[in-house]
C-alpha positions as CSV (number, residue, x, y, z in Angstrom):
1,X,89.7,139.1,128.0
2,X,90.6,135.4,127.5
3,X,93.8,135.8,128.9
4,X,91.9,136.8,132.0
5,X,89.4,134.2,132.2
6,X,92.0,131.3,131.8
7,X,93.9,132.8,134.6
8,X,91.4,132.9,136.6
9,X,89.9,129.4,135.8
10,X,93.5,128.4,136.1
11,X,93.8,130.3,140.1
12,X,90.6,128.8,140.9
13,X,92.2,125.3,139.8
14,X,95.1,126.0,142.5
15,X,92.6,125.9,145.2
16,X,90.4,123.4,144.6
17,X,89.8,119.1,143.3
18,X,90.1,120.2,140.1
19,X,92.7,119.5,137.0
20,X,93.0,122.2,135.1
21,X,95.5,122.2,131.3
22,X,94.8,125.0,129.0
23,X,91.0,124.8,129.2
24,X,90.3,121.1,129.6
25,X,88.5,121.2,133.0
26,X,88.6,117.9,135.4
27,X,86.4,118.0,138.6
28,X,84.7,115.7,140.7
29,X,87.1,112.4,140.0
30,X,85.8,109.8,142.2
31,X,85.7,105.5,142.4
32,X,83.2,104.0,144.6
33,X,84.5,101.1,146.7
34,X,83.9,97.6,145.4
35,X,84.3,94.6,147.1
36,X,88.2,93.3,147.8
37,X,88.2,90.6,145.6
38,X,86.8,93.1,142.3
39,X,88.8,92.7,139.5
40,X,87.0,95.6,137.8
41,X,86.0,99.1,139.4
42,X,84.1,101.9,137.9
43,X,85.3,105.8,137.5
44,X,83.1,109.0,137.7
45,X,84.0,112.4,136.7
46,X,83.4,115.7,134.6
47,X,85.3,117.1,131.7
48,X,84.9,120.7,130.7
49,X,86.2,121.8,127.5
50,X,86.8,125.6,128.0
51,X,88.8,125.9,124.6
52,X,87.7,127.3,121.3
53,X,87.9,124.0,119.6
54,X,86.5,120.1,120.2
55,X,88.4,117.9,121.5
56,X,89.0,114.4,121.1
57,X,90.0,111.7,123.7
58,X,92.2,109.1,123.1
59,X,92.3,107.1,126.2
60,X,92.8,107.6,129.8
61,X,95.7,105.2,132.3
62,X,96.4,104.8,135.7
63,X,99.4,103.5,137.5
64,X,96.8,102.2,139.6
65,X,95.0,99.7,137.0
66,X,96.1,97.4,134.7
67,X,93.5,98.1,131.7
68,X,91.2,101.5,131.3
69,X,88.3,101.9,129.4
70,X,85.6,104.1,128.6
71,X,82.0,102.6,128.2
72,X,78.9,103.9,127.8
73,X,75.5,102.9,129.6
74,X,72.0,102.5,128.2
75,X,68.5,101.2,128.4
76,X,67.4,99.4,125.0
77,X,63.5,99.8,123.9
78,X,62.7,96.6,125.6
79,X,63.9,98.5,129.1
80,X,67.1,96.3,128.9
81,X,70.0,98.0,130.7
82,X,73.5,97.6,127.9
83,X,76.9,98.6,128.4
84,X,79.3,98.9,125.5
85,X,83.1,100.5,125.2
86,X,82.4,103.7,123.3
87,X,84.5,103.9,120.2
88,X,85.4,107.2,120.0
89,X,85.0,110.4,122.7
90,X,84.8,114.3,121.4
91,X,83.8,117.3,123.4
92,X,83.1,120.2,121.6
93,X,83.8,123.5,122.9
94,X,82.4,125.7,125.8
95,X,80.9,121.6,126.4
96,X,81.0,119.1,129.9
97,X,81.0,115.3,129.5
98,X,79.7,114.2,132.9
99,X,81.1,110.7,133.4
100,X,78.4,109.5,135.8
101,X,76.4,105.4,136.4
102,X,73.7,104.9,133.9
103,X,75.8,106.9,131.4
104,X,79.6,107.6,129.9
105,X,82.2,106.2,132.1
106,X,85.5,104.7,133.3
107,X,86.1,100.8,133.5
108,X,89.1,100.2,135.8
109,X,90.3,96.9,134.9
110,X,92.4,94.8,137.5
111,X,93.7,97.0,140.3
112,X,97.4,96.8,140.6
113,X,97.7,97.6,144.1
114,X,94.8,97.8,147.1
115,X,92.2,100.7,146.8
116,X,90.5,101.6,149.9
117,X,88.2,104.7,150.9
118,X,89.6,108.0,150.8
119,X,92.6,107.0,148.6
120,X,93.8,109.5,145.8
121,X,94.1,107.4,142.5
122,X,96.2,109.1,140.1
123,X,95.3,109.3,136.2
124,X,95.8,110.6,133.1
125,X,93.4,111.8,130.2
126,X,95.8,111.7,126.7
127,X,94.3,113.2,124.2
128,X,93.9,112.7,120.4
129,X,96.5,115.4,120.2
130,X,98.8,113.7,122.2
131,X,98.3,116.3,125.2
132,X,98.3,114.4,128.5
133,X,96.3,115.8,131.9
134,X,97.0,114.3,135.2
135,X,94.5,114.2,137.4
136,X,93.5,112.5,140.7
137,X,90.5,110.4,141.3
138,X,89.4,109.8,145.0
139,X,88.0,106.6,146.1
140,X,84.9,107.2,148.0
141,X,82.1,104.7,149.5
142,X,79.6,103.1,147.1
143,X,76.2,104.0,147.4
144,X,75.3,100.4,146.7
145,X,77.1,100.2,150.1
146,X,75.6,103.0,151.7
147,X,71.5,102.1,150.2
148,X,72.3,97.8,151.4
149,X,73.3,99.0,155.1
150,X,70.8,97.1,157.0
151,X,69.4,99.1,160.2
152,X,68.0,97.5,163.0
């Protein structure tokens, strides 16, 4: 019955945004725009761990950036917003990790070449393990950009 499952998670991954490597689950990849002149962008996606055991993240890279990181987002109990580089990243299994603002997510450190809207950003998850997953990431426009549109 598992057999059948990973095939079919695995089909589905054939036909859709998704990465898919022997139940690690990668959907919805995407970088909002930043201004030209950014020297550091932010990444957004989910992780599914469909295997039978945690797993542990090592780091992720990017042809793309110079530096990657993952940080994590709060708000302190004086209401003050914090972001620090988490230390270490496990996701335990039948589990998602949704890398979204306000929580866990991507720092993209110096772009190495010019991102633009609707660009496909390639990366890779490498895992504790050693196991890599590629994956793409697609640059899409900031809602910062979108909610400061002035109408007249």
């Amino acid at each position: 019955m598992f057999k059948y499952k990973f095939y079919l998670v695995c089909l589905f991954c054939l036909y859709s945004t998704i990465a898919c490597a022997e139940g690690i689950v990668i959907d919805q990849a995407r970088i909002p725009t930043a201004p030209p002149s950014a020297s550091v962008m932010a990444a957004y996606l989910s992780i599914t761990n469909k295997t039978k055991e945690s797993i542990r993240i090592s780091h992720f890279s990017s042809s793309a950036f110079k530096k990657i990181e993952v940080h994590l987002s709060s708000i302190d109990a004086r209401g003050i917003a914090r972001m620090r580089q988490a230390a270490k990243l496990v996701i335990n299994s039948s589990k998602t990790l949704e890398m979204k603002s306000g929580s866990y997510h991507l720092m993209l450190f110096e772009p190495l070449q010019k991102i633009k809207i609707n660009d496909k950003i390639p990366f890779k998850l490498i895992l504790k393990s050693k196991k890599e997953i590629k994956f793409e990431a697609s640059v899409v426009e900031s809602t910062n950009a979108i909610n400061h549109k002035h109408h007249h």
